[in-house]
Short mmCIF file of the C-alpha atoms (twelve columns), coordinates in Angstrom:
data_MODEL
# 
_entry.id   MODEL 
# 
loop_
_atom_site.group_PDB 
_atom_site.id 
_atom_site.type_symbol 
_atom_site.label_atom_id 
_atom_site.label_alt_id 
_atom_site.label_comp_id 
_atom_site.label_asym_id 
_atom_site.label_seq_id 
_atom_site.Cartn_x 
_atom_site.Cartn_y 
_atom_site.Cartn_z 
_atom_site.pdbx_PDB_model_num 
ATOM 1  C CA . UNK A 1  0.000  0.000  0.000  1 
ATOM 2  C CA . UNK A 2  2.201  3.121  -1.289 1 
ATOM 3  C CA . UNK A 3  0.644  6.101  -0.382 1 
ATOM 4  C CA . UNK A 4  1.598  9.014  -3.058 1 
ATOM 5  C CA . UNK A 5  0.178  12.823 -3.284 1 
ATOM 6  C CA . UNK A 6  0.270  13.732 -0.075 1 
ATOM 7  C CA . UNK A 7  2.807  15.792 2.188  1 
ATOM 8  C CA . UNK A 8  5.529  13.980 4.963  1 
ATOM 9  C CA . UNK A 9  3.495  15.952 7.705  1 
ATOM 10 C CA . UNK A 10 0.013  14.829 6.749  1 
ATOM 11 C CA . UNK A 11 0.856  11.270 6.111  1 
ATOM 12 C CA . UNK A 12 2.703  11.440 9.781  1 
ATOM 13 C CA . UNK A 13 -0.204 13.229 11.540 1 
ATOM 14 C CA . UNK A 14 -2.963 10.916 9.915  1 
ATOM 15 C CA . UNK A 15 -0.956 8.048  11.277 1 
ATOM 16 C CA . UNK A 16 -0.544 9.435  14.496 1 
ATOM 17 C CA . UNK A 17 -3.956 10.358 15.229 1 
ATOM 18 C CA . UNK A 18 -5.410 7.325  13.244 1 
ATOM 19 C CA . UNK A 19 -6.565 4.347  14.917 1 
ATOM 20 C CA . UNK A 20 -3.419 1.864  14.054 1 
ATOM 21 C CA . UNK A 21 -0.296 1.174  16.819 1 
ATOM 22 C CA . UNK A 22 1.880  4.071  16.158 1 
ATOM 23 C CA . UNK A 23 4.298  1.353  16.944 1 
ATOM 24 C CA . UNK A 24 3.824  -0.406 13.304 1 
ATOM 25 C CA . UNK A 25 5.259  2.739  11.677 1 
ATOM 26 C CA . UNK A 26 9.230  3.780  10.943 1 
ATOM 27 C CA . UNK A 27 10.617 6.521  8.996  1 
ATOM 28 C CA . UNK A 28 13.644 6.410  7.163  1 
ATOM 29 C CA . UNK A 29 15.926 9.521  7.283  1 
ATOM 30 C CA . UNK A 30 18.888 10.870 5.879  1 
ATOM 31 C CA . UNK A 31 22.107 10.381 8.362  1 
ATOM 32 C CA . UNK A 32 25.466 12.093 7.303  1 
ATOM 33 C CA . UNK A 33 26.894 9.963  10.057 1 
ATOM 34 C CA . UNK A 34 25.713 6.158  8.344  1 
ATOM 35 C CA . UNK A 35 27.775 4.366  6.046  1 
ATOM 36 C CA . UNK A 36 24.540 3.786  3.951  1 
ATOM 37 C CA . UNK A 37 23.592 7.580  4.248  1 
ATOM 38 C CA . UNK A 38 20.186 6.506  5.595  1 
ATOM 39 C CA . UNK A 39 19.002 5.208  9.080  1 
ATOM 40 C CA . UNK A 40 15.992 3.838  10.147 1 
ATOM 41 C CA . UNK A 41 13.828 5.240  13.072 1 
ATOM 42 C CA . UNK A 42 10.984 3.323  14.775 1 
ATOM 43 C CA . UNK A 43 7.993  5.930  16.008 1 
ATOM 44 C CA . UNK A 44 5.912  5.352  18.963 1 
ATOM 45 C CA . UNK A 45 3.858  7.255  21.226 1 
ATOM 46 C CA . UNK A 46 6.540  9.599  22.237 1 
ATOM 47 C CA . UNK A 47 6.503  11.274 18.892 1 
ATOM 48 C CA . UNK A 48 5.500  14.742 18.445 1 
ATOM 49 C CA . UNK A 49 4.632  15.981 15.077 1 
ATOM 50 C CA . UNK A 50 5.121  19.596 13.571 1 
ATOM 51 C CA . UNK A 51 4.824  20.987 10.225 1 
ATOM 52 C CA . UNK A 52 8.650  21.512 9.897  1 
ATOM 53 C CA . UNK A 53 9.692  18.214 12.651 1 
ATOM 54 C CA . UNK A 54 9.438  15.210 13.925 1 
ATOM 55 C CA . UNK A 55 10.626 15.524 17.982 1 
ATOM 56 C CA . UNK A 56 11.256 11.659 19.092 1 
ATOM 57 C CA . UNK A 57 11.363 11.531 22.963 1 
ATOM 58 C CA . UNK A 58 11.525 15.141 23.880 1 
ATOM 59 C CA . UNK A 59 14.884 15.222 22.381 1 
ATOM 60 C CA . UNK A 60 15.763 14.023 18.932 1 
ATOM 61 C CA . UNK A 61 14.736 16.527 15.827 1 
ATOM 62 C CA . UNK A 62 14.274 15.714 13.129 1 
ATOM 63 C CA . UNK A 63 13.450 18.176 10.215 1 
ATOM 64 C CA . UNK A 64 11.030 16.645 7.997  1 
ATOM 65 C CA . UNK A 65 12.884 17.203 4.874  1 
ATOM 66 C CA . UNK A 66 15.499 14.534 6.032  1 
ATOM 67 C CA . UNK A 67 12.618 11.782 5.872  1 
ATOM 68 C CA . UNK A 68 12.965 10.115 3.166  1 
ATOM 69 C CA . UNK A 69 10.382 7.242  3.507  1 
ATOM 70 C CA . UNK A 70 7.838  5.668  6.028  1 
ATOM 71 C CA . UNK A 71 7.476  2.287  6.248  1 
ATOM 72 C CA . UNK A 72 4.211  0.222  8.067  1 
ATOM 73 C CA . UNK A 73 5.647  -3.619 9.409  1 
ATOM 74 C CA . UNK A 74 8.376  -3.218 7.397  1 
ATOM 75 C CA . UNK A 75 6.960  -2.080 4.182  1 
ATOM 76 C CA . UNK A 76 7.071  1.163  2.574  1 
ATOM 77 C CA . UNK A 77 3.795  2.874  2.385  1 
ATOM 78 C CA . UNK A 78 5.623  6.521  0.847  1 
ATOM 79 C CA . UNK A 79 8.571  6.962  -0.273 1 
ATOM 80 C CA . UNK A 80 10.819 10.419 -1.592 1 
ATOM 81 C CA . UNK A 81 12.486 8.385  -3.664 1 
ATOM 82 C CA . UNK A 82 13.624 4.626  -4.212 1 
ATOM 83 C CA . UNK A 83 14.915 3.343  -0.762 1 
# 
């Protein structure tokens, strides 16, 4: 199920107020630091979602235009580009 015309904030905020386990859901972001360039972040209910961010525990930011996908049990539901 790829989910395509939408924004990274919508699709983020429809999961997170949606009915599903917000625990199902991981983004993919870009990560100067990786040897891959990307790294994978599991969401759950500590996430806080702005139009600009994604705050992960009161501490990690994340600017949304470093998302590069978001996957549902492992499978991507939107994707930037080809991850």
């Amino acid at each position: 199920m790829l989910l395509k015309n939408n924004t990274i904030a919508g699709i983020l905020n429809k999961i997170k107020w949606g009915k599903d386990d917000l625990r199902r859901y991981a983004v993919i972001i870009v990560d100067r630091i990786s040897p891959s360039g990307l790294k994978e972040i599991n969401l759950g209910d500590d996430v806080v979602i702005r139009k600009d961010r994604l705050i992960i525990g009161g501490e990690a930011v994340i600017p949304i235009h470093r998302i590069v996908a978001i996957k549902k049990d492992g499978e991507v539901i939107w994707s930037r580009r080809s991850v």
